[in-house]
Z-matrix of the N, CA and C atoms (Angstrom, degrees):
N
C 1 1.449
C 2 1.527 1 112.45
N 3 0.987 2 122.61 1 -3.41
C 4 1.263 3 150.56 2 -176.73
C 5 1.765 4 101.71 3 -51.26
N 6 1.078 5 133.25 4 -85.72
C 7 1.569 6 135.56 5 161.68
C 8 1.427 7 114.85 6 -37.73
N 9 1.402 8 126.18 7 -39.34
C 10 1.389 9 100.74 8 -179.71
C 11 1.978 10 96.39 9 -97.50
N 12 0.815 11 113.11 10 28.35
C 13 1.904 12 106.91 11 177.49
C 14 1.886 13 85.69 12 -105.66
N 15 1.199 14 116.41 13 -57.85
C 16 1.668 15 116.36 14 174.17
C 17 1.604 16 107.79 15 -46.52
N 18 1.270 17 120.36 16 -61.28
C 19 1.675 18 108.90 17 173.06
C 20 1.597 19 128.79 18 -43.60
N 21 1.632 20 91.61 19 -43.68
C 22 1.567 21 92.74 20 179.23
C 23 1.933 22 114.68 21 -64.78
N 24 1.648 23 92.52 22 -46.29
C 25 1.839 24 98.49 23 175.45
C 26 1.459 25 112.64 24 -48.49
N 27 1.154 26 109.93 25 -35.00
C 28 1.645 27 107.94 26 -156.27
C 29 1.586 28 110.22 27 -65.59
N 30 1.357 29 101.09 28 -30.54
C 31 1.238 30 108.49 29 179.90
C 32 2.110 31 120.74 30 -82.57
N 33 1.100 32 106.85 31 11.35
C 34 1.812 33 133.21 32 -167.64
C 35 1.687 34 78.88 33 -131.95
N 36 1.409 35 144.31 34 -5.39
C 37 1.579 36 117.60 35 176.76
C 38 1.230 37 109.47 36 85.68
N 39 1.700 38 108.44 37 29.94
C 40 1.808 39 110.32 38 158.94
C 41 1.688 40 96.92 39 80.43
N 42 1.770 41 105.09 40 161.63
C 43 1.090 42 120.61 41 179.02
C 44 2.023 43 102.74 42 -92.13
N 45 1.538 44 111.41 43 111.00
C 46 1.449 45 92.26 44 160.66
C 47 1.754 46 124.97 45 -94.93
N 48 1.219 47 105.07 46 -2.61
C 49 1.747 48 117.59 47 177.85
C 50 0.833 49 109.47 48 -174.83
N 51 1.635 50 97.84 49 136.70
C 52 1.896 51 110.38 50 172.27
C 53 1.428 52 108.34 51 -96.70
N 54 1.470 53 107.23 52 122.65
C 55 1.791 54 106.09 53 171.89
C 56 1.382 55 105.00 54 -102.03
N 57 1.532 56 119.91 55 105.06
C 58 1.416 57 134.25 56 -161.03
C 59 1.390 58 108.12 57 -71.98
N 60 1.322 59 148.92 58 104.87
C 61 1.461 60 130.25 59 178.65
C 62 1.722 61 111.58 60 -61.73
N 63 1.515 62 112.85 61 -21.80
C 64 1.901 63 85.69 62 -174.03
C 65 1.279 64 78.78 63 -163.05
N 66 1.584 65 121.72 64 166.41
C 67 1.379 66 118.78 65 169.68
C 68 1.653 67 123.04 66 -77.76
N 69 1.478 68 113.45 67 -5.08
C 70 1.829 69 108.03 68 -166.89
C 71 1.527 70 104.26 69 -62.54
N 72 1.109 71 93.88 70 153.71
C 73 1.750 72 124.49 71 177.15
C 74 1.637 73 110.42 72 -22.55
N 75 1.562 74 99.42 73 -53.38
C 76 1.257 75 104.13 74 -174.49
C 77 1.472 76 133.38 75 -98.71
N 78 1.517 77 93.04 76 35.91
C 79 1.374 78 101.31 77 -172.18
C 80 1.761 79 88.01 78 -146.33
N 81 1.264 80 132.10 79 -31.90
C 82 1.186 81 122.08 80 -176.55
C 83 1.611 82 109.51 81 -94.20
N 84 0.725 83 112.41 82 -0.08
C 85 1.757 84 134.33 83 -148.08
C 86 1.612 85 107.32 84 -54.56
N 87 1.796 86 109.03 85 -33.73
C 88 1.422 87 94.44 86 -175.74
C 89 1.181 88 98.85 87 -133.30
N 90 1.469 89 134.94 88 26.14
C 91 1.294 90 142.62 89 167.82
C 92 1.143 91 103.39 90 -45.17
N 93 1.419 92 113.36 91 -60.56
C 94 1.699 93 127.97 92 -166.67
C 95 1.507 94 107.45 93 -54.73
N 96 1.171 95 128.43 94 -8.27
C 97 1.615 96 130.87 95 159.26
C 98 1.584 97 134.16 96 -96.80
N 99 1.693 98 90.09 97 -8.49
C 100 1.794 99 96.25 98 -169.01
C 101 1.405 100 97.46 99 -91.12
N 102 1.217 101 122.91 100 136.69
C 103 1.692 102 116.56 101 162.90
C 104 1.599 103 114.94 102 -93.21
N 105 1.444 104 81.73 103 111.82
C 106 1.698 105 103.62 104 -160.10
C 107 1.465 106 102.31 105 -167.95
N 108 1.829 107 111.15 106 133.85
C 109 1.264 108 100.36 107 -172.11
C 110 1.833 109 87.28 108 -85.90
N 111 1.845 110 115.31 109 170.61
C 112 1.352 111 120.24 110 -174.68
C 113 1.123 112 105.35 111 -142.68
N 114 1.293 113 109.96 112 124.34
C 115 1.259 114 131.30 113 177.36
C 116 1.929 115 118.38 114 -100.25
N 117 1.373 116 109.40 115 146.41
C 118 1.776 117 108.94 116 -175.33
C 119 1.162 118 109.92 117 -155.16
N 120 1.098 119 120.32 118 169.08
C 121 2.005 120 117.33 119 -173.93
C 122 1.696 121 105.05 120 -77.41
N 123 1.242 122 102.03 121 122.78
C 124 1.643 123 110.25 122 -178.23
C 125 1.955 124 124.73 123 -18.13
N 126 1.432 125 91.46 124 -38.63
C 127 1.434 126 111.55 125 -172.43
C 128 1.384 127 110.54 126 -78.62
N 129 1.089 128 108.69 127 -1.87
C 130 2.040 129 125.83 128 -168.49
C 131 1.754 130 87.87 129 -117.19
N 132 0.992 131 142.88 130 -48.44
C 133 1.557 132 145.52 131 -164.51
C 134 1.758 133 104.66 132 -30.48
N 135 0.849 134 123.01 133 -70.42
C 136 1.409 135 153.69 134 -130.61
C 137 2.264 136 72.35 135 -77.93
N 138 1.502 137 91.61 136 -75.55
C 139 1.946 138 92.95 137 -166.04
C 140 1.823 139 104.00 138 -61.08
N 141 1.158 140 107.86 139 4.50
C 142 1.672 141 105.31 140 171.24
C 143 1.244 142 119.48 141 -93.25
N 144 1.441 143 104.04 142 -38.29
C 145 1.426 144 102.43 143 170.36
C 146 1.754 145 124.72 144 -94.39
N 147 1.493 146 104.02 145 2.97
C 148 1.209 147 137.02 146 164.60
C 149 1.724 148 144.79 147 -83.71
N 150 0.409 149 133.55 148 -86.47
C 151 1.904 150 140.19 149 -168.53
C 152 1.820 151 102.06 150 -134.05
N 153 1.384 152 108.51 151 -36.53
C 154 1.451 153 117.60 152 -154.54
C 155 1.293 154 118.01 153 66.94
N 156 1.460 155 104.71 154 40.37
C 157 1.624 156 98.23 155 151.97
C 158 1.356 157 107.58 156 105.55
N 159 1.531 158 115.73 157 -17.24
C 160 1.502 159 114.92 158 -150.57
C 161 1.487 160 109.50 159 -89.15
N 162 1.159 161 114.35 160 9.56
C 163 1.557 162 141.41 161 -178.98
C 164 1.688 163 98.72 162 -60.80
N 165 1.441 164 114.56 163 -52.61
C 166 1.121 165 118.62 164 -169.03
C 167 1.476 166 130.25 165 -145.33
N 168 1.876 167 83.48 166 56.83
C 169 1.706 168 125.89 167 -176.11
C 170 1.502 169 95.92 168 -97.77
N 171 1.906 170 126.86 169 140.85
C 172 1.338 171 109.04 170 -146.02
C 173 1.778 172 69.41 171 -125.78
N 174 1.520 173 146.29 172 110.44
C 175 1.150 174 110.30 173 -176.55
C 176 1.452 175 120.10 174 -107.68
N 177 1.559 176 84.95 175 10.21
C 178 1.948 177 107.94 176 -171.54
C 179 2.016 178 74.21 177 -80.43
N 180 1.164 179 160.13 178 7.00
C 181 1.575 180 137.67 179 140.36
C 182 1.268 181 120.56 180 -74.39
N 183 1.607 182 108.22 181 -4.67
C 184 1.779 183 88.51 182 164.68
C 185 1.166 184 124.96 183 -104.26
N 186 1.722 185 107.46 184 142.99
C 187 1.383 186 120.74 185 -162.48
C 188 1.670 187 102.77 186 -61.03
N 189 0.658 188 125.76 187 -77.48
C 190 1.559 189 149.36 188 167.47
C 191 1.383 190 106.44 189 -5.50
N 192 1.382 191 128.66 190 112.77
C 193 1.396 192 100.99 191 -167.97
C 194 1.913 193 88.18 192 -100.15
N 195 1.100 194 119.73 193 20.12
C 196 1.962 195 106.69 194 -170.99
C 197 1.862 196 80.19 195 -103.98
N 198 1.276 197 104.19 196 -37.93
C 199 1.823 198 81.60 197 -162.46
C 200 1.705 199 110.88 198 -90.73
N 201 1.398 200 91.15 199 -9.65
C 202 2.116 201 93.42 200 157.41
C 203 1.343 202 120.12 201 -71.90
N 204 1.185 203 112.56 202 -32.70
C 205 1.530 204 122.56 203 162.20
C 206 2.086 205 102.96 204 -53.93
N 207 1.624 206 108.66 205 -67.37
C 208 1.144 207 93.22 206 -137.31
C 209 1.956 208 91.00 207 -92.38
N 210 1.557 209 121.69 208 11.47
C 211 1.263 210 117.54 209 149.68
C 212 1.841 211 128.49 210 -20.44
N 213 0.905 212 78.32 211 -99.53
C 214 1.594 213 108.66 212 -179.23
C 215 1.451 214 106.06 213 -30.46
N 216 1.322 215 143.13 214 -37.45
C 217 1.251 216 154.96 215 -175.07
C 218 1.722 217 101.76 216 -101.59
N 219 0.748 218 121.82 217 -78.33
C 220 1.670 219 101.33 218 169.03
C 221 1.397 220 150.55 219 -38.63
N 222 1.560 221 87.46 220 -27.55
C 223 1.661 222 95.56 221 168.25
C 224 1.447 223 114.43 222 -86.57
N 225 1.691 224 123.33 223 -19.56
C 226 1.214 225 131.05 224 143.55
C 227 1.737 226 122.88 225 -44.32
N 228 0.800 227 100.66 226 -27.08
C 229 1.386 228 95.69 227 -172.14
C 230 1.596 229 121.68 228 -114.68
N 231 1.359 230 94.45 229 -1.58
C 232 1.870 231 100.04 230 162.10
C 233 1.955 232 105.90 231 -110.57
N 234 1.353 233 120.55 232 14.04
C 235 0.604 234 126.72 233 -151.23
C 236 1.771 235 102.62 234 -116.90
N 237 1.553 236 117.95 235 87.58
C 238 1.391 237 124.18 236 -164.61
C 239 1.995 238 109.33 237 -48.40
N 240 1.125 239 115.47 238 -24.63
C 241 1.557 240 123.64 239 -176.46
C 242 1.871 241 109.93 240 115.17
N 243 1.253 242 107.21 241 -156.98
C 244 1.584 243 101.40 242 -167.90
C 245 1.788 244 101.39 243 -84.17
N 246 1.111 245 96.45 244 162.67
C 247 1.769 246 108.20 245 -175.51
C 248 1.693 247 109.29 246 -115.66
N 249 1.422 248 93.21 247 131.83
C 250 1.708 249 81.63 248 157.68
C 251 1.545 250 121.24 249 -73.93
N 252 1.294 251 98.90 250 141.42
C 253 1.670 252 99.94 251 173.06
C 254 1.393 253 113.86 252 -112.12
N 255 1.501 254 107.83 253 116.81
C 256 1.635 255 121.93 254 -170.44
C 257 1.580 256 110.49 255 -77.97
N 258 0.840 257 111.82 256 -28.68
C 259 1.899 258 122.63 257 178.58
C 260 1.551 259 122.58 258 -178.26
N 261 1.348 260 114.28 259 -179.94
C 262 1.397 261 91.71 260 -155.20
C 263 2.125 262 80.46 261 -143.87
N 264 1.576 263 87.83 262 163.14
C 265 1.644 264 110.04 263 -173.45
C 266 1.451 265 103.93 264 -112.55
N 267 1.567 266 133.10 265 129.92
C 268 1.417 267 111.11 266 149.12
C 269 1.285 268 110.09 267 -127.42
N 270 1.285 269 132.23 268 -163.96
C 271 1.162 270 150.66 269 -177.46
C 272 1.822 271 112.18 270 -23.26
N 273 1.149 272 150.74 271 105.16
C 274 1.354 273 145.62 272 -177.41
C 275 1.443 274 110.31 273 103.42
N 276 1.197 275 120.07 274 -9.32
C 277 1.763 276 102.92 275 -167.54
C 278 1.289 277 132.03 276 -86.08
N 279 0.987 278 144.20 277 156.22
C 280 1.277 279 127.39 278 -171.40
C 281 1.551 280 130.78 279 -95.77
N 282 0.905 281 149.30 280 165.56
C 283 1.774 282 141.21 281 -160.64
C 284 1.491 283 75.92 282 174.42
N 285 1.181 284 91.74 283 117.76
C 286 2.015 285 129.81 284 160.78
C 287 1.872 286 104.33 285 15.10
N 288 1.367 287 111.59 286 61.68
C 289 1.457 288 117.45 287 179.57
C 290 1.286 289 130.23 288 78.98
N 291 1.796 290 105.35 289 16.64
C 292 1.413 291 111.18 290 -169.37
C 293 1.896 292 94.53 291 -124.43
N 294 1.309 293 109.43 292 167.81
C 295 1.629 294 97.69 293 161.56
C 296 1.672 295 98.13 294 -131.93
N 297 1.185 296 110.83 295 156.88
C 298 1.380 297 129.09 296 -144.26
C 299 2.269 298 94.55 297 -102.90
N 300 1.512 299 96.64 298 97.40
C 301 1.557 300 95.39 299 167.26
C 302 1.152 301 140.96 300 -84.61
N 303 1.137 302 131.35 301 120.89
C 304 2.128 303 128.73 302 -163.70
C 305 1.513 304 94.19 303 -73.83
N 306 1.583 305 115.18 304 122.05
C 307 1.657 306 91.55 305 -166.84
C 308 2.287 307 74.66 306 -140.03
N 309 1.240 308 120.87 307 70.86
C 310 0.931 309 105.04 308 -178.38
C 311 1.378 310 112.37 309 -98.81
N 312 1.814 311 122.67 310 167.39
C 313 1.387 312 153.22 311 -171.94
C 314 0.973 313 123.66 312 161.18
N 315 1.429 314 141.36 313 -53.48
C 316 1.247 315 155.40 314 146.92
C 317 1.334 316 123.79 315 -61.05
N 318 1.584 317 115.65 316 -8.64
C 319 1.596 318 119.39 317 142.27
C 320 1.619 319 81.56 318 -165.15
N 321 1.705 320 92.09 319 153.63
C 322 1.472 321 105.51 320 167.60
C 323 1.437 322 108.47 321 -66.05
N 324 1.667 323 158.61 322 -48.37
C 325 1.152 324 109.14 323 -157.42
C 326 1.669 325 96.99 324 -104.28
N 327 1.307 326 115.97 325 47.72
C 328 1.765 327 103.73 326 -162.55
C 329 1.980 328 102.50 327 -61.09
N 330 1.536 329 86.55 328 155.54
C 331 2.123 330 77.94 329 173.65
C 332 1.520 331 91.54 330 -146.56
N 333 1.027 332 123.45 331 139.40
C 334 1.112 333 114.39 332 147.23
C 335 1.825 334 117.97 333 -127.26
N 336 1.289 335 146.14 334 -161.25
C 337 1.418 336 133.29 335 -93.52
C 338 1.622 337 81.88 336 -153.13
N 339 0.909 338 125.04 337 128.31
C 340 1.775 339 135.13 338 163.18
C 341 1.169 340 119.88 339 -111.22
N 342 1.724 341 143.52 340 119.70
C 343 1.124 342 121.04 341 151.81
C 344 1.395 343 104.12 342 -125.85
N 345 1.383 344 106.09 343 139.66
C 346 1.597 345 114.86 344 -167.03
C 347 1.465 346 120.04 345 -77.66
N 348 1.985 347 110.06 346 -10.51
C 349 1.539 348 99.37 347 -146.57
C 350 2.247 349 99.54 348 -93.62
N 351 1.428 350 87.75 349 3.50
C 352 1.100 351 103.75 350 174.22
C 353 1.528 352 123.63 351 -142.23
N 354 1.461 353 113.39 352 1.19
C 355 1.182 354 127.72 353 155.26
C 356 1.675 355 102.34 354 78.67
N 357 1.600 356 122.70 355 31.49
C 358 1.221 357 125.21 356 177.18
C 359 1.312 358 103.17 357 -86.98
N 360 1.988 359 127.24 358 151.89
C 361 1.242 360 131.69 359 -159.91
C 362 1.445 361 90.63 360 -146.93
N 363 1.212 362 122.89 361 87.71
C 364 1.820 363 115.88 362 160.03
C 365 1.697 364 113.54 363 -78.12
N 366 1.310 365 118.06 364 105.58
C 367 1.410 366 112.21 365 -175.36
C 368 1.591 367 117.51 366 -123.46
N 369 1.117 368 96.29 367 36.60
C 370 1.774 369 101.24 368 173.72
C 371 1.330 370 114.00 369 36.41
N 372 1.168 371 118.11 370 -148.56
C 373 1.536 372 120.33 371 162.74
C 374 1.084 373 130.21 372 -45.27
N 375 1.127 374 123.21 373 -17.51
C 376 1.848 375 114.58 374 175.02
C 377 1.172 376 146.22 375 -36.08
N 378 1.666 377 86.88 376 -13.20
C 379 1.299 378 107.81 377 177.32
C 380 1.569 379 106.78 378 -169.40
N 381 1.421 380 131.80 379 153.14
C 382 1.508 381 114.50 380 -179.81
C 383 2.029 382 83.16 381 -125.68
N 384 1.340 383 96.63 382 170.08
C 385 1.453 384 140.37 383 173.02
C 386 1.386 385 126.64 384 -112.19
N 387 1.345 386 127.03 385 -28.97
C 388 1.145 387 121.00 386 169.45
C 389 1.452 388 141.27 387 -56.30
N 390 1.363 389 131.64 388 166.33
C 391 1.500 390 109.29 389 167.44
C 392 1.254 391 106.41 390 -83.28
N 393 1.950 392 98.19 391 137.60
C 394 1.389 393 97.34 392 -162.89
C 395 2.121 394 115.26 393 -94.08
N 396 0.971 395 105.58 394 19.11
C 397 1.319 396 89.39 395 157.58
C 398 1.437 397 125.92 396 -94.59
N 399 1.078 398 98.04 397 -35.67
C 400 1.770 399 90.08 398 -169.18
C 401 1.433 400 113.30 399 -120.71
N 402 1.609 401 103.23 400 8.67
C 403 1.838 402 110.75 401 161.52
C 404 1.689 403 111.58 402 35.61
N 405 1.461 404 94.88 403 41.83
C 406 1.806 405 110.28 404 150.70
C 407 1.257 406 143.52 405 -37.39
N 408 2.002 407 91.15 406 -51.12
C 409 1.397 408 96.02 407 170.62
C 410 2.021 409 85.20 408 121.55
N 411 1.206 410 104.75 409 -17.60
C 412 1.707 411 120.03 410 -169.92
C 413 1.780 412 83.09 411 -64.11
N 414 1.510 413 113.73 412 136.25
C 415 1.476 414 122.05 413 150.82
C 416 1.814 415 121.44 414 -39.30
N 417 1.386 416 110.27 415 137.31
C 418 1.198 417 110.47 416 168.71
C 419 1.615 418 130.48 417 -153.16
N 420 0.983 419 139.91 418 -168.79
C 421 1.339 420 120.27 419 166.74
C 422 1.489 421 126.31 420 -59.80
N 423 1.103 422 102.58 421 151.42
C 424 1.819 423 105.17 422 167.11
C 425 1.489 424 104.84 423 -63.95
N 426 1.412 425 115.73 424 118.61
C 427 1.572 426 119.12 425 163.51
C 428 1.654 427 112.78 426 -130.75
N 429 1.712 428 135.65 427 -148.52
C 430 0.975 429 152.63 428 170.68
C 431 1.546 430 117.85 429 -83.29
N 432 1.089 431 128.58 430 171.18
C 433 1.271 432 99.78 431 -175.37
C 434 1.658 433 97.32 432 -98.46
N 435 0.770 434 143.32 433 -172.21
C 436 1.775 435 149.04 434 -143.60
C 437 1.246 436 81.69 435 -79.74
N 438 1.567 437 135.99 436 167.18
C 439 1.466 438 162.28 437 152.61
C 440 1.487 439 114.33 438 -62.47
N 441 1.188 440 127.12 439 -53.58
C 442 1.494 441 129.20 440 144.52
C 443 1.808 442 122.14 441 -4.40
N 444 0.987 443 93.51 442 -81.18
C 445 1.532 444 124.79 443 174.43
C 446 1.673 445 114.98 444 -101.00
N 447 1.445 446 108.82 445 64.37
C 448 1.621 447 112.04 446 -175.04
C 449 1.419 448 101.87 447 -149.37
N 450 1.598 449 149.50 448 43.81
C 451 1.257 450 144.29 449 -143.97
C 452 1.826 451 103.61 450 -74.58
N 453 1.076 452 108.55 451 -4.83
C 454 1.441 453 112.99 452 165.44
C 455 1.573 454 124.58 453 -165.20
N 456 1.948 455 87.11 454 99.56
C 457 1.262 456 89.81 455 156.19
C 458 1.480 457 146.30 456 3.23
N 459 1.952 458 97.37 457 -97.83
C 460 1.426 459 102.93 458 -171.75
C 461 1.840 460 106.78 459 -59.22
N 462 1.364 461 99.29 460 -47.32
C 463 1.647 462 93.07 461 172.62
C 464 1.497 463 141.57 462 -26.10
N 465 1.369 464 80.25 463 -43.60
C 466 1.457 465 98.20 464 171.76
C 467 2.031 466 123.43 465 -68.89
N 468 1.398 467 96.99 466 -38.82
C 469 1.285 468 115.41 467 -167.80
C 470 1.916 469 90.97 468 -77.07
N 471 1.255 470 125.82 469 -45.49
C 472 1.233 471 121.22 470 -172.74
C 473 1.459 472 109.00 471 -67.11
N 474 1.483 473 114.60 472 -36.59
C 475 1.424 474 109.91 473 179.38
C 476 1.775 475 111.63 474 -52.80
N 477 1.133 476 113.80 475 -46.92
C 478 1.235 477 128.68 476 -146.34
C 479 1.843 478 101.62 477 -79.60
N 480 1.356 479 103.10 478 -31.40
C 481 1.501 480 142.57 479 169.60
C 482 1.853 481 96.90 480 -52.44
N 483 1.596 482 98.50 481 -67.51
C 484 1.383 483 105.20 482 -177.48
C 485 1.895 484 107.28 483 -67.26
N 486 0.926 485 120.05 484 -36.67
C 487 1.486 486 118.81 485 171.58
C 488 1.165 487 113.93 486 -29.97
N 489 1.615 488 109.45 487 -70.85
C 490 1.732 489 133.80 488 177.62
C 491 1.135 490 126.60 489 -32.97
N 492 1.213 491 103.78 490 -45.77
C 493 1.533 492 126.79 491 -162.52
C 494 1.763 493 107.65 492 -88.25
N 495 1.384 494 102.99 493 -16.21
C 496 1.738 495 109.22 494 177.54
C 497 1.650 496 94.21 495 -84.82
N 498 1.368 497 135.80 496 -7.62
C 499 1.380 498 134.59 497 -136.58
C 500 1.484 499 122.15 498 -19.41
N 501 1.505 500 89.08 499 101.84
C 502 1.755 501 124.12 500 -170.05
C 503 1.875 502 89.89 501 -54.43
N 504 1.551 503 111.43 502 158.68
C 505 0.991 504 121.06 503 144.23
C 506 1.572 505 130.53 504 -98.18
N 507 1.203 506 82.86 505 -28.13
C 508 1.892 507 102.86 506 163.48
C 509 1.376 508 117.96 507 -146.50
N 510 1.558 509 97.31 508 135.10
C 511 1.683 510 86.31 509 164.85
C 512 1.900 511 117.77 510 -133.12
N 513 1.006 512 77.16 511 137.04
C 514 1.882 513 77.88 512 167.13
C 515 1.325 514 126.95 513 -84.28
N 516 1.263 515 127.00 514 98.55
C 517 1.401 516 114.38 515 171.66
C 518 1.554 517 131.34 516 -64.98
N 519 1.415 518 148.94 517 178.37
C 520 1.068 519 121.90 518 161.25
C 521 2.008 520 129.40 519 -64.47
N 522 1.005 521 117.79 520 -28.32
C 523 1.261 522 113.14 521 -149.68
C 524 2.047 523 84.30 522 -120.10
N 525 1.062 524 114.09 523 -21.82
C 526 1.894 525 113.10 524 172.56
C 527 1.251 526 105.78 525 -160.11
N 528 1.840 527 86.07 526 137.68
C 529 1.948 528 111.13 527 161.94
C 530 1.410 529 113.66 528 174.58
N 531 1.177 530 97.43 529 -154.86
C 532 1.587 531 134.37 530 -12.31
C 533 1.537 532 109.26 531 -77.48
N 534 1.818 533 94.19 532 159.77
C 535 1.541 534 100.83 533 174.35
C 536 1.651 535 99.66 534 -81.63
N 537 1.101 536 118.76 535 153.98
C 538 1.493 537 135.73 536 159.63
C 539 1.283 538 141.70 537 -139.08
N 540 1.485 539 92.09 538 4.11
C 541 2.010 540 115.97 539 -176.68
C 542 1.443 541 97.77 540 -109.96
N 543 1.309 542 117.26 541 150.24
C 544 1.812 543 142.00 542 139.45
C 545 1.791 544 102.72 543 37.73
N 546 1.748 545 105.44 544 32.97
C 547 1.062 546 108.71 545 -178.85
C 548 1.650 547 118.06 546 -68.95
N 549 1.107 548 144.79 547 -9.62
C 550 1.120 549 129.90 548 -138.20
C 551 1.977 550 87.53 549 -134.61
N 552 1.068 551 97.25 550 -14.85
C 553 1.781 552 116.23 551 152.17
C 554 1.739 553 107.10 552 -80.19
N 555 0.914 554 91.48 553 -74.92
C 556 1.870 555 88.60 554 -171.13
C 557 1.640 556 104.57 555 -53.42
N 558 1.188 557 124.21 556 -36.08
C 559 1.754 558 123.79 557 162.02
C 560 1.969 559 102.46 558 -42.06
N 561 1.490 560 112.79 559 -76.71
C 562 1.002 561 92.63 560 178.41
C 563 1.590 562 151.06 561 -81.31
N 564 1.620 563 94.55 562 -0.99
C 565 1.312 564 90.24 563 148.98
C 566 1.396 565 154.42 564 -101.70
N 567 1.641 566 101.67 565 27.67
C 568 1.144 567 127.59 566 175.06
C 569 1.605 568 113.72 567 -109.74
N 570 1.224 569 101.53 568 -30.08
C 571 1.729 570 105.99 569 158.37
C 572 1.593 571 103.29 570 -66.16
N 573 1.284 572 153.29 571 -31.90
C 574 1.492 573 134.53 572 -173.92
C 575 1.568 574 102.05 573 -78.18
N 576 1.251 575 112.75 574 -6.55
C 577 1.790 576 107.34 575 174.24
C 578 1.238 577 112.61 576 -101.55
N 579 1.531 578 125.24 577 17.55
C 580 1.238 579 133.11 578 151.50
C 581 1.529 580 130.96 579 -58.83
């Protein structure tokens, strides 16, 4: 995705930094081609320039026994390899009018992006939207992100906790959006399935 993420920038005045939300495959995947220094939450560093995370991917939780099979090889293969990491974001910082939230479960250093003056919430994985069996891409409820790929629970449930409590007017998840309905309900009732 790498060439068409440069086409789309070029036209916004080029990419000058990637702020990575988590190290997995499918989120770091074409960094390793953009020339751009990349920055990620300290606690994410290590699986970026590492494995991406897959150290402590559980895949004996998926039901499915064709897409536990075909896991492991796909996320390899959208998956550009390890990244240098030029500097790192945590909790409070700022990036171009946003402040940077530690919202981890679905990877320890995940962050995604707050800006208050319009109450927009980009939070990567922190939470997904899709329908969760067959991850189409079809709209779905706000939940956790899959069990597979969740190395902490409560983490997860507090992030999602902390989401609520900012009450987003929109949020972007990574993989669908934006949400713009009865979000700050569907936040917390997806934190009680923590």
């Amino acid at each position: 995705m790498a060439p068409a993420i440069e086409r789309a920038a070029a036209g916004l005045g080029g990419i000058r930094r990637i702020v990575l939300s988590h190290a997995h495959a499918d989120h770091r995947g074409g960094a390793s081609l953009l020339n751009a220094p990349l920055y990620c939450h300290p606690d994410e560093r290590s699986d970026v320039e590492g494995d991406g995370g897959e150290h402590y991917f559980d895949y004996s939780k998926v039901r499915n026994p064709l897409i536990r099979a075909l896991a492991p090889g796909t996320l390899r293969r959208m998956d550009g390899g390890p990244v240098k990491v030029d500097g790192t974001l945590s909790e409070g910082d700022s990036v171009d009018g946003f402040v940077v939230k530690h919202l981890p479960g679905h990877a320890p250093g995940l962050i995604g992006l707050w800006r208050e003056s319009d109450r927009l919430a980009i939070v990567s994985e922190a939470l997904l939207a899709v329908e969760p069996v067959t991850m189409t891409g079809r709209p779905g409820r706000i939940r956790l992100p899959p069990a597979p790929v969740r190395p902490a629970d409560e983490a997860a449930g507090e992030s999602i906790r902390k989401l609520a409590a900012l009450d987003p007017a929109v949020v972007w998840p990574g993989h669908y959006g934006p949400i713009t309905e009865n979000i700050r309900e569907e936040l917390e009732r997806a934190a009680e399935g923590a």
